[in-house]
KOLFI-102774 format. One record per residue (C-alpha): residue in one letter; x, y, z. Coordinates in steps of 0.02 Angstrom, whole numbers, padded with zeros to 5 digits, always signed. Layout:
% residues N
aXYZ ...
//
This chain:
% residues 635
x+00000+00000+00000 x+00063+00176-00047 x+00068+00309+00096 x+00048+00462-00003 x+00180+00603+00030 x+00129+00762+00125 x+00132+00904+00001 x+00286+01043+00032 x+00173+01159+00101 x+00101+01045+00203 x+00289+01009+00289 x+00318+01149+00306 x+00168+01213+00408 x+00229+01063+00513 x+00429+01096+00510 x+00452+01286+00532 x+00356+01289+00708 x+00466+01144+00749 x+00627+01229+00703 x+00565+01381+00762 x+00523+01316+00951 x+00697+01217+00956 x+00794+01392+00906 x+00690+01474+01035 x+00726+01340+01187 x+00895+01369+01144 x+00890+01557+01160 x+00819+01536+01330 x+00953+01398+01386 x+01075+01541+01324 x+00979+01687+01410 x+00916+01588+01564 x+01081+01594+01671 x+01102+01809+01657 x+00921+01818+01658 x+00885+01721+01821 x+00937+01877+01956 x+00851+01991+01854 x+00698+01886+01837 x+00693+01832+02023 x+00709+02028+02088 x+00555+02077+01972 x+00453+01921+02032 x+00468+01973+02203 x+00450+02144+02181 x+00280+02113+02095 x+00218+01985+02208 x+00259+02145+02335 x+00145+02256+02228 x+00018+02119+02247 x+00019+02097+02432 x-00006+02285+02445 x-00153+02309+02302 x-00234+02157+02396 x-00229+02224+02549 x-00290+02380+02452 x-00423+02284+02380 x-00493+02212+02520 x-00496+02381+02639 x-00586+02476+02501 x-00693+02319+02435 x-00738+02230+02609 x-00669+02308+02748 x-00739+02500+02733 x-00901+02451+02676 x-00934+02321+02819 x-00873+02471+02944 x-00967+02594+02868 x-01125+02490+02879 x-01092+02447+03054 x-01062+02644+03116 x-01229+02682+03006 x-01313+02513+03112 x-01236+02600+03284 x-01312+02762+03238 x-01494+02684+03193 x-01632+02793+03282 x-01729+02639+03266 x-01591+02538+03369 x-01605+02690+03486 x-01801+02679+03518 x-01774+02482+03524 x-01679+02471+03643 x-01794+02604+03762 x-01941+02479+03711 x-02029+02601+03605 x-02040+02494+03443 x-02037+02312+03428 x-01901+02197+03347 x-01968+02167+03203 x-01949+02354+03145 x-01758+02340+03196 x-01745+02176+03115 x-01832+02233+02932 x-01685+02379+02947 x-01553+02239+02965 x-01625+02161+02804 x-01600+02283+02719 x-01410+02309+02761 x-01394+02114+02749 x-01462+02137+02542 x-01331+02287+02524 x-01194+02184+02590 x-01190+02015+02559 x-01087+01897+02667 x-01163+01944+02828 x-01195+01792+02948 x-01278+01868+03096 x-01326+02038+03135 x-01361+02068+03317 x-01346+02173+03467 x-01280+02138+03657 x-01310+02248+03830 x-01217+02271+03992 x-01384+02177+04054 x-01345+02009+03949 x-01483+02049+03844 x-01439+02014+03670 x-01590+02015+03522 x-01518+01967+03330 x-01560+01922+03149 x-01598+01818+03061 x-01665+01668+03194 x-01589+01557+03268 x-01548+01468+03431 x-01421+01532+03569 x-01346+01395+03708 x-01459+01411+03871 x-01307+01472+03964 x-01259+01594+03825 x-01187+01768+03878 x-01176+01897+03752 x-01047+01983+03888 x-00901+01856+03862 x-00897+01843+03674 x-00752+01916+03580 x-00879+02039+03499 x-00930+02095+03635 x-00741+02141+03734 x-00681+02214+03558 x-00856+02321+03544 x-00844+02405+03736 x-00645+02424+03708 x-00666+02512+03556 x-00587+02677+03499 x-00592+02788+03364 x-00718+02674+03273 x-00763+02484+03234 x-00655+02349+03311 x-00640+02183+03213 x-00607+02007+03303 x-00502+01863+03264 x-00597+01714+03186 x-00698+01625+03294 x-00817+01500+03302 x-00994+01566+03308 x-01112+01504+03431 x-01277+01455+03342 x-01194+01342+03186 x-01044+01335+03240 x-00953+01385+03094 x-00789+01489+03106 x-00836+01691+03061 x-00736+01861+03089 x-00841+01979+03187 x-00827+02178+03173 x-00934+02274+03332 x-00947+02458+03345 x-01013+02516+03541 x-01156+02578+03564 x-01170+02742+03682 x-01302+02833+03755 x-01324+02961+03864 x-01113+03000+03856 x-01111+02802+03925 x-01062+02639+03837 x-01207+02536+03850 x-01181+02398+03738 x-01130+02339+03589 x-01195+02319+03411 x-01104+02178+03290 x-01118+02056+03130 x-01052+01888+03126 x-00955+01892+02947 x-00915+01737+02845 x-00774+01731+02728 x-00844+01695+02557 x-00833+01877+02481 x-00660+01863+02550 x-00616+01684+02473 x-00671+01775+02279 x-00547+01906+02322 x-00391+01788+02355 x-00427+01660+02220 x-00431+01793+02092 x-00253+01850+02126 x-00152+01772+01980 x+00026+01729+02082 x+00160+01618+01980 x+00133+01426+02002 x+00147+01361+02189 x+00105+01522+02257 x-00022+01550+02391 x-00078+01697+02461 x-00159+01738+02629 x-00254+01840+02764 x-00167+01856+02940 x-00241+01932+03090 x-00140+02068+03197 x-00065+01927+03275 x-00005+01862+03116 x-00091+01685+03123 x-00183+01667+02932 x-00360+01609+02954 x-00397+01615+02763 x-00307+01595+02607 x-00269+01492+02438 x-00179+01345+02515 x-00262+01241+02660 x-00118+01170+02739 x-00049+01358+02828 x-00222+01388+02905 x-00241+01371+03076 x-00032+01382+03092 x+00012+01513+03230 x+00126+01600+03114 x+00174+01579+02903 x+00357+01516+02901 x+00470+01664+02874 x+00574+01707+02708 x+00721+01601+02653 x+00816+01507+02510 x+00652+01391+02490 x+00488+01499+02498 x+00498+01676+02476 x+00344+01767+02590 x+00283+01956+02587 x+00155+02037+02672 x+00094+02204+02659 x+00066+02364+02768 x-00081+02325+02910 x-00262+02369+02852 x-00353+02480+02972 x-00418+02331+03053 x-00251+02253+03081 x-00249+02129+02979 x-00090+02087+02827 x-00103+02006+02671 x+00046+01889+02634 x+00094+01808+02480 x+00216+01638+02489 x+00305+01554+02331 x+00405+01438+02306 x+00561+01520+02239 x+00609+01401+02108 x+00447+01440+02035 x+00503+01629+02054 x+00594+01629+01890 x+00475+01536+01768 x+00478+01682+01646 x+00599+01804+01605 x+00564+01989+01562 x+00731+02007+01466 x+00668+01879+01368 x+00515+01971+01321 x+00596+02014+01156 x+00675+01870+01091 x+00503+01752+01110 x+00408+01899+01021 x+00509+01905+00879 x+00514+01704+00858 x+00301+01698+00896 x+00273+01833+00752 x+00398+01741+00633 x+00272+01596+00697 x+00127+01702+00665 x+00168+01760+00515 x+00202+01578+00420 x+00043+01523+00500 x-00043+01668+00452 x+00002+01666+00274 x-00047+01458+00279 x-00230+01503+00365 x-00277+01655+00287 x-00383+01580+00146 x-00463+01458+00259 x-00490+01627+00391 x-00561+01732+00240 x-00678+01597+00155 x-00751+01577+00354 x-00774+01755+00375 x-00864+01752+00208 x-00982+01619+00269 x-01008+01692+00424 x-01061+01885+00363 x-01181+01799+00232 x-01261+01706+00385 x-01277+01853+00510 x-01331+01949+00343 x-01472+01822+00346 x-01507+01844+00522 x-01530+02017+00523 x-01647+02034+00377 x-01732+01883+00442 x-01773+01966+00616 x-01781+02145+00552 x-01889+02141+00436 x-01979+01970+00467 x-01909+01907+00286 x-01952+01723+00256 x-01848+01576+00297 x-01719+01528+00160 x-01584+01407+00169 x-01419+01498+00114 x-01313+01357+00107 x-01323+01188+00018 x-01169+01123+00078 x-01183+01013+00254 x-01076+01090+00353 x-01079+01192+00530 x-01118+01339+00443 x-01289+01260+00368 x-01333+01159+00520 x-01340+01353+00608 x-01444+01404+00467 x-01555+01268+00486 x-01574+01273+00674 x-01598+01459+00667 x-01764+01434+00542 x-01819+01305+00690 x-01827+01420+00808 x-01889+01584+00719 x-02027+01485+00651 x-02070+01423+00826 x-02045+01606+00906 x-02148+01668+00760 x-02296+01550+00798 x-02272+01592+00998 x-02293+01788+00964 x-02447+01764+00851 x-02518+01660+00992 x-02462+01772+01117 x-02529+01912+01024 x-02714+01833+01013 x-02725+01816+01162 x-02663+01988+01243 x-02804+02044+01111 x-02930+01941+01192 x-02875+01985+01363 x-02897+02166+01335 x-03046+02169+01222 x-03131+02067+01402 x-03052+02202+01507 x-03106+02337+01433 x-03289+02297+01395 x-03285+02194+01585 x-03445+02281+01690 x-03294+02296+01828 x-03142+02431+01863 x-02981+02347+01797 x-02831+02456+01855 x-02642+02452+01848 x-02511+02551+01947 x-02343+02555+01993 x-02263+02534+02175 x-02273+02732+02180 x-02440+02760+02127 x-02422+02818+01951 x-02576+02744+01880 x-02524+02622+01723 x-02691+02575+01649 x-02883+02585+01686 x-03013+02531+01593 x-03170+02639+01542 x-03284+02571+01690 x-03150+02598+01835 x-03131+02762+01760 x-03337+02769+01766 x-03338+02744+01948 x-03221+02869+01975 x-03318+03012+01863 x-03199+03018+01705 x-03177+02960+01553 x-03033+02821+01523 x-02927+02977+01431 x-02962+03102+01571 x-02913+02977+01717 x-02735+02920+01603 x-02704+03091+01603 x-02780+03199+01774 x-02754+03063+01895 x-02571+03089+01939 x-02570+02960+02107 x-02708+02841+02149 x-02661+02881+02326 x-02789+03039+02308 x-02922+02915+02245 x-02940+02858+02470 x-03050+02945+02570 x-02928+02901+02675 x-02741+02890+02639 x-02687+02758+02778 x-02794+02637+02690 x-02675+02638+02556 x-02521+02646+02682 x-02621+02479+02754 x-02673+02395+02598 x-02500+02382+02518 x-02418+02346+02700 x-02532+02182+02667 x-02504+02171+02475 x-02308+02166+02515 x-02346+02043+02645 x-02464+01919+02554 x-02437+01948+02371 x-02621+01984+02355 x-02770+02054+02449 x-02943+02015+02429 x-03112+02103+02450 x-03041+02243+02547 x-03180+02380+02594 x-03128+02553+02593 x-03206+02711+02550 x-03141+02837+02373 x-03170+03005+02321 x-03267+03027+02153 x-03193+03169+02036 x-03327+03283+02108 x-03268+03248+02284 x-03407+03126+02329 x-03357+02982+02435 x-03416+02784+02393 x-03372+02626+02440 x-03277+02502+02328 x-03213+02330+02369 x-03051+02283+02282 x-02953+02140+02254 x-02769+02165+02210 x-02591+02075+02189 x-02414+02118+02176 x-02326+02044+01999 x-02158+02095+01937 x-02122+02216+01806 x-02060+02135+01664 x-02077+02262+01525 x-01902+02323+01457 x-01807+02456+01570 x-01926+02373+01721 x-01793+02329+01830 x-01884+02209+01929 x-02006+02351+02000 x-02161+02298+02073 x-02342+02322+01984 x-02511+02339+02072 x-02663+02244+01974 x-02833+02206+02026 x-03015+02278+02005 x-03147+02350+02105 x-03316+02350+02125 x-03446+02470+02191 x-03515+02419+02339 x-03609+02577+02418 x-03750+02513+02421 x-03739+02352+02501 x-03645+02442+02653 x-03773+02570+02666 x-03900+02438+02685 x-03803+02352+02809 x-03751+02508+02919 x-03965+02532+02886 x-03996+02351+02960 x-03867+02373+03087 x-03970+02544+03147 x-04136+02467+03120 x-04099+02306+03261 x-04042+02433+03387 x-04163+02581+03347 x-04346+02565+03430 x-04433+02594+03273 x-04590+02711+03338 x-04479+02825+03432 x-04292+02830+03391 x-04228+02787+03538 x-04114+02630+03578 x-04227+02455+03597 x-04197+02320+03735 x-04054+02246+03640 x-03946+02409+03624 x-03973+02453+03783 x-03911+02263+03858 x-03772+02278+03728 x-03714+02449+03804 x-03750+02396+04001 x-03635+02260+03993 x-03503+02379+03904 x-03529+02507+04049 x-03527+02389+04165 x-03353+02300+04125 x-03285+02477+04104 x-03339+02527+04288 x-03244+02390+04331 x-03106+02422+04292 x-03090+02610+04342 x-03204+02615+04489 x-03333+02712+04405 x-03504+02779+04450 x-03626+02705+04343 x-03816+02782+04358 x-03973+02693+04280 x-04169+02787+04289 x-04314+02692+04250 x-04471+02761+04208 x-04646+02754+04133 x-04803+02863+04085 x-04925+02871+04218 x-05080+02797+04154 x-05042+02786+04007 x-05168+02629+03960 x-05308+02763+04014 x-05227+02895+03878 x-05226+02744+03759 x-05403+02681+03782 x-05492+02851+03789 x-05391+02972+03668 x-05320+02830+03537 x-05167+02739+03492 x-05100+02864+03381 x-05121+03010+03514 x-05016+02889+03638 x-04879+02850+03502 x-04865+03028+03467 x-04871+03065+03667 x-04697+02930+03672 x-04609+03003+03514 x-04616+03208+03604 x-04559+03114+03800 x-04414+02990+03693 x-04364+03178+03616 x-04349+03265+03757 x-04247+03135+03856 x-04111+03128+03705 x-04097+03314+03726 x-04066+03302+03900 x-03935+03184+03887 x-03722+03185+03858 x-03648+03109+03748 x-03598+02939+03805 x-03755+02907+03909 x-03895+02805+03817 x-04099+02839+03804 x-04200+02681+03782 x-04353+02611+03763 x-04391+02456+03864 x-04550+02404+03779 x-04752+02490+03814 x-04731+02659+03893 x-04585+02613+04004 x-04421+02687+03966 x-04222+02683+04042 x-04093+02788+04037 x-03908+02736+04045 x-03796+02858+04135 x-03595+02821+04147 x-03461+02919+04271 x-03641+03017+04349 x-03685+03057+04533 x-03808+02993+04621 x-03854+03199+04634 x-03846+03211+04439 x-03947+03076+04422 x-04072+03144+04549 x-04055+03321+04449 x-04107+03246+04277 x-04261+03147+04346 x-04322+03293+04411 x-04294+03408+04257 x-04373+03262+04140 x-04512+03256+04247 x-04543+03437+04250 x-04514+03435+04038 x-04650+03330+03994 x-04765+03437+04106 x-04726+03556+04020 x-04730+03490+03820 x-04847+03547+03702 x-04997+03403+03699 x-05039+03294+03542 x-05215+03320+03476 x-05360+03271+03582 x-05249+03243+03740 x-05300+03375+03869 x-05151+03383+03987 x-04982+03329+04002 x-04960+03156+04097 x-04840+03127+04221 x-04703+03023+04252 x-04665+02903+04403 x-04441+02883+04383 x-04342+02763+04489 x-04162+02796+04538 x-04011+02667+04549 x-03836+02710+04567 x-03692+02607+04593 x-03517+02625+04579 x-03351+02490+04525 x-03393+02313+04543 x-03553+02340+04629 x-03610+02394+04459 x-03700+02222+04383 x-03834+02261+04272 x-03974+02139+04319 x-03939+02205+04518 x-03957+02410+04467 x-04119+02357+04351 x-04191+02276+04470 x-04163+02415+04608 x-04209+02561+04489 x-04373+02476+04444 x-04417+02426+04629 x-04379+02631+04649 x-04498+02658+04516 x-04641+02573+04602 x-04611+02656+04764 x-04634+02833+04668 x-04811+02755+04594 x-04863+02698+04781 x-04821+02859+04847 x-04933+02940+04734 x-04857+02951+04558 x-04793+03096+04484 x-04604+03083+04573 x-04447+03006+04579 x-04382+02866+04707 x-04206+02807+04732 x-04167+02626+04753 
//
């Protein structure tokens, strides 16, 4: 069998980087000896320039802005009112969360009093016999100076795992009181180190002020008290302390300290573009007939997606170049098909929105209204144009503005709220009630930036609260003469009652009826003695505060509810009631006024039960019809 012979120019591709790496190993065997000092001195002085822009790095990178945050965490006003009890964790806590975002790497975030007490973030469970007073945090916070202290690594006490802790004190008052700190892991720290590009062997490191490293590149130093020192073996430098203390050291092995030469820069340029240059000439038609194929194609793609051109298949040949082609018609024609769906059905959407016999509405976090549809805008008295372009905030929409302030508390909360009652203004300033039903979705429109959007609709429900407010009155109204019935009276006794309880109170209670009033009934009419109870029931609710409660007990007899009143006011307002309907103007055929017969029970604290003061003010009652009617008794 024949083994065809490789062409000239194919030998030569092949021979002239061979003969062109073998002259350029012997120009370094040549240069390598006189090179090797000057090598070596530049090595370590750049691994010194790299000890020193680490340590750079990591004060301007890590360090400041985990002090900073800590200084702004000491100054919080809302650490301040914490700690004197006047808002609860969770409002500290949501503030810590919002540091923890800005800053990632934080483990714990927590605070620490001269008392012991100690409240942190996120949860998690402390030892029983834990002391926030003998942690390093803690000593380095209250011995502080000038700023933030920083701890050696230690092991945390919830997980366990090993952290670096930086505490800033906490004064008040011109007195250190405590101390505020965050539990730190070392991941931002670990990205830092392992992008430093050292030569091969080399390892670089964090050391505390002690100079034991407690994180770097190679395993086998941490935990060592110390990193060996410099010598013929292992060349180490470490830069200037940060302002926390701590060095950044570099070690290599110093064989490894002169694996390239910068005298021999030049030489190995010249030889890689001779290189270059044969290559070049041998590739360049392969290179340009590529580049060809590969402007035709994004040609393709362009006028494809521009200007939604129809599929074509540019190439015949099967190759890379038409397999792209081919896949790329795959997946336009399946996009393509997707939007057209997509696109029916947004149309659908919004042709059910905006004909939908319910307010459809869109805003932003901030207000700024996004979209409503023509019956929203109905309910609010405008047009859909005039409420896209008058309504700058739906904020002015509530009657009340801490609804809002409420309603997206809960939104941000749940992710949705439902059937929420609350009252909005009209465009002619007329309150009604809607009930609305909202969620929270992300803004995924272009230039979004992962804002939040408000959706949801509303519906007028006026009238169904005004009939239930109506229904509400109505069970606790006596419906011939205004006044409160037997239930709203019970309902407010018992109220009174637990009240006087618990301050001691003196609670009053006067029973009374009409004095014959079945005689007024028989011989003048019913409608003479309904009108006769409607002019008495008004002229005990103009006698009476506000807080105390007329009533109607059923027939002629009436009660009257009077809380934090003497047993002398009490005796004061029977007598001027008495003397008012004696003196009313009389309803049609009814010749003179009738009188009243009033009992009187007072009580004060927990001698106030109701059934006890009925029962004596009633008794009282009958002992002023005994004695002759027309009068008041005190029971």
């Amino acid at each position: 069998m024949r083994i065809p012979r490789l062409s000239r120019p194919l030998l030569l591709t092949i021979l002239v980087p061979i003969g062109g790496g073998i002259l350029m190993l012997m120009l370094v065997l040549i240069a390598f000896e006189s090179a090797r000092g000057v090598a070596i001195e530049e090595q370590e002085r750049k691994a010194e320039e790299i000890v020193e822009l680490t340590a750079s790095t990591i004060e301007e990178l890590w360090i400041a802005p985990r002090r900073e945050a800590i200084e702004t965490l000491a100054d919080s006003r809302t650490l301040e009112r914490r700690i004197e009890g006047q808002v609860p964790f969770d409002a500290l806590a949501r503030e810590w969360r919002v540091a923890e975002d800005l800053l990632r790497g934080y483990f714990f975030i927590y605070y620490g009093l001269r008392d012991g007490t100690i409240e942190y973030y996120p949860d998690g469970e402390l030892p029983e016999d834990f002391d926030p007073r003998g942690r390093p945090w803690y000593e380095a916070g209250m011995s502080a100076e000038g700023g933030p202290a920083w701890t050696s690594p230690y092991e945390e006490a919830i997980t366990g795992e090993t952290v670096v802790s930086t505490a800033a004190p906490i004064d008040q008052g011109g007195e250190r009181i405590g101390v505020i700190s965050t539990d730190i892991q070392f991941d931002g720290l670990k990205a830092i180190l392992e992008h430093i590009e050292l030569p091969t062997g080399g390892s670089v490191f964090l050391v505390d002020e002690s100079g034991r490293p407690f994180i770097g590149t190679d395993a086998a130093y941490i935990g060592r008290d110390r990193l060996p020192p410099s010598g013929e073996e292992l060349f180490v430098a470490s830069s200037e302390p940060m302002s926390n203390g701590w060095r950044a050291s570099v070690t290599i092995p110093r064989p490894h300290l002169a694996e390239s030469f910068a005298d021999l820069l030049q030489p190995i340029m010249v030889a890689s573009v001779l290189i270059l240059l044969i290559g070049g000439g041998i590739t360049s038609l392969l290179v340009g007939r590529t580049a060809s194929r590969a402007y035709r194609l994004a040609g393709y793609f362009q006028r494809t997606l521009e200007q939604d051109a129809p599929l074509q298949e540019v190439f015949r040949t099967r190759d890379e170049f038409s397999l792209l082609n081919e896949r790329f018609n795959e997946v336009l024609d399946q996009a393509r098909r997707t939007a057209e769906h997509r696109l029916a059905q947004e149309r659908a959407f919004r042709f059910l929105v905006e004909q939908a016999p319910v307010g459809f509405f869109k805003t932003n976090r901030q207000g700024e209204l996004l979209y409503i549809n023509p019956h929203c805008a109905s309910l609010l008295g405008y047009t859909q144009d005039e409420a896209m372009r008058e309504i700058v905030s739906v904020r002015e929409l509530y009657a009340d503005g801490t609804d809002r302030d409420r309603f997206l508390e809960e939104l941000l909360a749940h992710g949705e709220v439902r059937n929420r009652k609350m009252q909005f203004l009209k465009r002619c300033g007329e309150t009604f009630w809607i009930s609305m039903t909202a969620r929270l979705r992300e803004d995924t429109t272009a230039g979004g930036a992962g804002d939040l959007e408000l959706e949801g609709f509303l519906v007028d429900v006026t009238k169904e609260v005004e009939e239930r407010e109506s229904l509400v009155q109505m069970a606790e109204r006596d419906p011939l003469t205004g006044a409160g019935n037997r239930r709203a009276f019970d309902t407010a006794a018992e109220a009174v009652a637990e009240r006087a309880h618990a301050t001691g109170q003196q609670v009053a209670l006067i029973v009374f009826d009409v004095d014959h009033f079945k005689a007024i009934n028989d011989t003048y009419g019913h409608d003479a003695g309904d009108a006769l109870l409607r002019q008495i029931a008004e002229l005990g609710r103009y006698r009476l505060r506000e807080g105390d409660l007329f009533a109607r007990l059923g027939g002629d007899e009436f009660a009257v509810l009077l809380p934090g009143t003497s047993h002398e006011a009490a005796t004061r307002l029977a007598e001027r009631l008495r003397a008012d309907v004696r003196g009313m103007p009389l309803p049609g055929p009814v010749p003179e006024p009738p009188t009243l017969s009033l009992g009187i029970a007072v009580r004060a604290g927990g001698e106030v039960q109701i059934p006890a003061l009925f029962k004596a003010a009633d008794s009282a009652m009958y002992e002023a019809k005994q004695a002759g009617r027309d009068r008041w008794s005190t029971g």
